[in-house]
C-alpha positions as CSV (number, residue, x, y, z in Angstrom):
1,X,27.2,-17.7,6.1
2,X,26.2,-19.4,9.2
3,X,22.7,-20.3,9.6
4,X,21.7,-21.0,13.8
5,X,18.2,-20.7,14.0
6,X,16.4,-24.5,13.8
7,X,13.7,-23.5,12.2
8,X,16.0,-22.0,8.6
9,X,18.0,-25.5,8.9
10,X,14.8,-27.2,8.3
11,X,13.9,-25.1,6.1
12,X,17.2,-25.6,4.1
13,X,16.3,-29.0,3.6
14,X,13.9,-28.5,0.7
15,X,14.2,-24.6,0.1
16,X,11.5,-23.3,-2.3
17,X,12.6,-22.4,-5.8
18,X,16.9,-23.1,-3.8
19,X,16.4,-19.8,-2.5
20,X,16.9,-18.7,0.8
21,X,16.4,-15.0,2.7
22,X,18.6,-14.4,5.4
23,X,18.7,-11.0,7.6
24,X,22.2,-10.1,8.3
25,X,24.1,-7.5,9.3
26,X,27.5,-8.2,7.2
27,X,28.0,-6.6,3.8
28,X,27.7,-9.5,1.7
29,X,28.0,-8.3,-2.2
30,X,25.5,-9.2,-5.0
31,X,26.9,-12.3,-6.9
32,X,29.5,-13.2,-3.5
33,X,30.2,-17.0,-3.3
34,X,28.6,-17.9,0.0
35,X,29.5,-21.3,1.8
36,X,26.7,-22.4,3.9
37,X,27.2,-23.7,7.6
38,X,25.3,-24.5,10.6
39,X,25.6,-23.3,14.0
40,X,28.7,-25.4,14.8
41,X,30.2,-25.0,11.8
42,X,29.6,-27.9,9.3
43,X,29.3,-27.2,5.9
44,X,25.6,-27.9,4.6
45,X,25.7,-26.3,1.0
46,X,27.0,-23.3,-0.8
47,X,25.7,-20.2,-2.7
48,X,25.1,-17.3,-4.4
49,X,24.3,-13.8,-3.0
50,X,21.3,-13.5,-5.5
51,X,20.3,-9.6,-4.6
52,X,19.7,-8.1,-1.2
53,X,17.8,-4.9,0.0
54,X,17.4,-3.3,3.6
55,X,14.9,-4.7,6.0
56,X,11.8,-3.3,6.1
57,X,8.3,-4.6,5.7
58,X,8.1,-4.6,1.9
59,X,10.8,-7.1,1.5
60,X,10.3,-9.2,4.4
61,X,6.8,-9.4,3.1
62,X,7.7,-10.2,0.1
63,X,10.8,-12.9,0.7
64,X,9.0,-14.6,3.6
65,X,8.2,-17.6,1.4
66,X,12.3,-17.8,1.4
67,X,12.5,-17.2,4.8
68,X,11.7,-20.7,6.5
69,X,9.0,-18.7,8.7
70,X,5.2,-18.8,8.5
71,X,5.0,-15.3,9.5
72,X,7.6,-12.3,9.4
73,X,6.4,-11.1,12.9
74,X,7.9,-15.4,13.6
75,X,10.8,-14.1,11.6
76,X,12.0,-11.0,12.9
77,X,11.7,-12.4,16.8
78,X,13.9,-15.1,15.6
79,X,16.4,-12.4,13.6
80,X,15.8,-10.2,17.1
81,X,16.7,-13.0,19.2
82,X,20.0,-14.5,17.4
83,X,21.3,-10.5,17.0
84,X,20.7,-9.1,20.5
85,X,17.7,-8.1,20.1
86,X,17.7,-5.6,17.2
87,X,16.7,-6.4,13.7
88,X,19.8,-6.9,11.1
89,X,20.1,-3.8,8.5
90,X,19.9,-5.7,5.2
91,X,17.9,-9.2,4.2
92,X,19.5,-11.5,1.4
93,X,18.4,-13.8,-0.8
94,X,20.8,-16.0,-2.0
95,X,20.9,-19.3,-4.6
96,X,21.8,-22.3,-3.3
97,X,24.1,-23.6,-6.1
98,X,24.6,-27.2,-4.3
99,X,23.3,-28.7,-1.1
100,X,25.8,-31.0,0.9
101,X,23.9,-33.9,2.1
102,X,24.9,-36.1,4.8
């Protein structure tokens, strides 16, 4: 699971409760391992897929603390702008198991 946007990788420093909601459009399963990369590729922790649901306002709403945003309109232009410009179908959250620190 690649994370691109500078904003999540900051986030993903000190992630609130070692949760982290991600919009995506790849079927990730509930309970999937996840390994966690940035952009170029380096490993920065790994996961768990800890449930998902489709995007709409409700769960953006309510996973925004999660998201690394301060607001979801801040969130979806970001999701908008690393997808071509459409939203992603479903939003996950998912458990950071371990962090890899540099």
């Amino acid at each position: 699971m690649r994370f691109c946007s500078r904003r999540v990788l900051e986030y993903l420093r000190n992630p609130k409760d070692s949760l982290v909601a991600t919009m995506r459009n790849y079927g990730y399963k509930l309970n999937q391992r996840v390994v966690l990369k940035d952009c170029d590729g380096k490993v920065i922790g790994y996961g768990i897929v800890f449930d998902y649901a489709p995007s709409s306002d409700y769960i953006l709403k309510r996973w925004l603390p999660y998201s690394g945003f301060n607001t979801v309109e801040e969130w979806i232009e970001e999701a908008k702008r690393l997808h071509g410009g459409k939203i992603p179908d479903t939003v996950y959250l998912v458990y950071i198991t371990r962090k890899v620190t540099e």
